[in-house]
C-alpha positions as CSV (number, residue, x, y, z in Angstrom):
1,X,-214.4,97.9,-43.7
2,X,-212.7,96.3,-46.5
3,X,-213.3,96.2,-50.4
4,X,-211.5,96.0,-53.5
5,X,-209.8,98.9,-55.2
6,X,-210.7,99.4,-58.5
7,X,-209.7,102.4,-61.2
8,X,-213.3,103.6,-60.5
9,X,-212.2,104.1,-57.0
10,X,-209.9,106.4,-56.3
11,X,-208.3,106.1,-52.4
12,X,-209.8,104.5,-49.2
13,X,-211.0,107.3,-46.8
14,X,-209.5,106.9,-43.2
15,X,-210.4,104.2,-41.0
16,X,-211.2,101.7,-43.7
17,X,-208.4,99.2,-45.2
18,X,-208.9,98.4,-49.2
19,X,-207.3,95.4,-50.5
20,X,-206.0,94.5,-54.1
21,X,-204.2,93.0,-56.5
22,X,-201.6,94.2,-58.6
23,X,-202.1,93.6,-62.1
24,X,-198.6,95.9,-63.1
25,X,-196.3,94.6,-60.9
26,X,-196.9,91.7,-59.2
27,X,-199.5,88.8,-59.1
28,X,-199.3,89.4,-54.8
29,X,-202.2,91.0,-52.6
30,X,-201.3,94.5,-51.1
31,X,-203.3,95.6,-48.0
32,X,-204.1,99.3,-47.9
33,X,-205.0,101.2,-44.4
34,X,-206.1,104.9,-44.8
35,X,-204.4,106.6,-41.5
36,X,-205.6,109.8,-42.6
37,X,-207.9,111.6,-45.1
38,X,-205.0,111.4,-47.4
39,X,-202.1,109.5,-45.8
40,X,-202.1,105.6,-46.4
41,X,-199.9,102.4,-45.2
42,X,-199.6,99.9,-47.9
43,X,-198.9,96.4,-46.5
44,X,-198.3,92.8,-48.0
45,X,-201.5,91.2,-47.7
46,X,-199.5,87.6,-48.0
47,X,-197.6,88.5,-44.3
48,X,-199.0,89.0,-40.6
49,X,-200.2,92.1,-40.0
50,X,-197.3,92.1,-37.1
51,X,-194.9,90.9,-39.5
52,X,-192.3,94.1,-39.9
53,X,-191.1,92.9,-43.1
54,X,-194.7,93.4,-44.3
55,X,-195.0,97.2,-44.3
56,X,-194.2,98.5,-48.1
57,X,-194.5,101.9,-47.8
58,X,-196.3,104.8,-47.1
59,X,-198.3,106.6,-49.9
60,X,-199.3,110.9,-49.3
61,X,-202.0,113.1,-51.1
62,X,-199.9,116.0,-52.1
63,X,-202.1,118.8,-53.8
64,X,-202.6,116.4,-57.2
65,X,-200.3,113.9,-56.7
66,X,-199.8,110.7,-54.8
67,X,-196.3,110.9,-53.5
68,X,-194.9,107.2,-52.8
69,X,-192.3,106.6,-49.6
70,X,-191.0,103.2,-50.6
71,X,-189.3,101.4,-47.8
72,X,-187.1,99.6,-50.1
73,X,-185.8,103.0,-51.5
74,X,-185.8,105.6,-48.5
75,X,-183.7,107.6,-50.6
76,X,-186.5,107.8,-53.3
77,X,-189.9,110.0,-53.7
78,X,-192.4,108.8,-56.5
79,X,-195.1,110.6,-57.5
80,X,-198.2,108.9,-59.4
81,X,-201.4,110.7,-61.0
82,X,-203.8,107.9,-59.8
83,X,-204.1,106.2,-56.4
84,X,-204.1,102.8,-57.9
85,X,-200.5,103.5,-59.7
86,X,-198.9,104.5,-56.8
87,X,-200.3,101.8,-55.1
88,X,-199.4,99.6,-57.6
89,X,-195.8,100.8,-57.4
90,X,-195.2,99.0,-53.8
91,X,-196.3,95.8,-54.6
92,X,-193.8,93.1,-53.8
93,X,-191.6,91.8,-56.7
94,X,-191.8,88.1,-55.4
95,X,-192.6,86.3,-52.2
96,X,-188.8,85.6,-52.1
97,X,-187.8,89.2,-51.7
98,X,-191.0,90.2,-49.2
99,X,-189.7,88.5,-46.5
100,X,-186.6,88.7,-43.9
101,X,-186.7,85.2,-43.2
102,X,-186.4,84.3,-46.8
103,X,-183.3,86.5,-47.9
104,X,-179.9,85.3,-48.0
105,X,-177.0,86.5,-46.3
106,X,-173.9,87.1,-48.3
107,X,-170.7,86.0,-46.9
């Protein structure tokens, strides 16, 4: 089941996938799969589903707080007092930097 996240909603329950649009970060869709009662895979909507590049992070219900896993900074826990923030916080800066295929190589 899909549907739009709004701030009236507060996390997808498991099994369904919510998609939204950013209006903090970035003007790009993000795809949201619940893979538990309170463990979520946040995607970009704009690549294939197989596309690795796709996969933004991983957001986790701890006690209060949404704790944030971004694949960008593995190093890196954020943690958000709304679904929809930390959500927010892994949506891609550009469609330049979201995919492999478009970044350049340095020499």
């Amino acid at each position: 089941m899909a549907h739009e996240i709004d701030s009236a909603h507060t996390s997808p329950t498991a099994g369904e996938t919510a998609t939204r649009t950013s209006e903090i970060d970035a003007p790009h869709n993000i795809s949201v799969t619940a893979l538990s009662p309170s463990e979520w895979r946040v995607s970009n909507a704009a690549l294939s589903e197989d596309d690795p590049a796709g996969l933004l992070g991983f957001i986790q219900l701890v006690k209060t707080a949404y704790e944030v896993t971004n694949l960008r900074l593995l190093r890196e826990r954020s943690y958000f007092s709304s679904f929809d923030r930390a959500a927010a916080s892994l949506a891609p800066q550009s469609s330049s930097t979201s995919s492999l295929a478009n970044r350049k190589v340095l020499k």
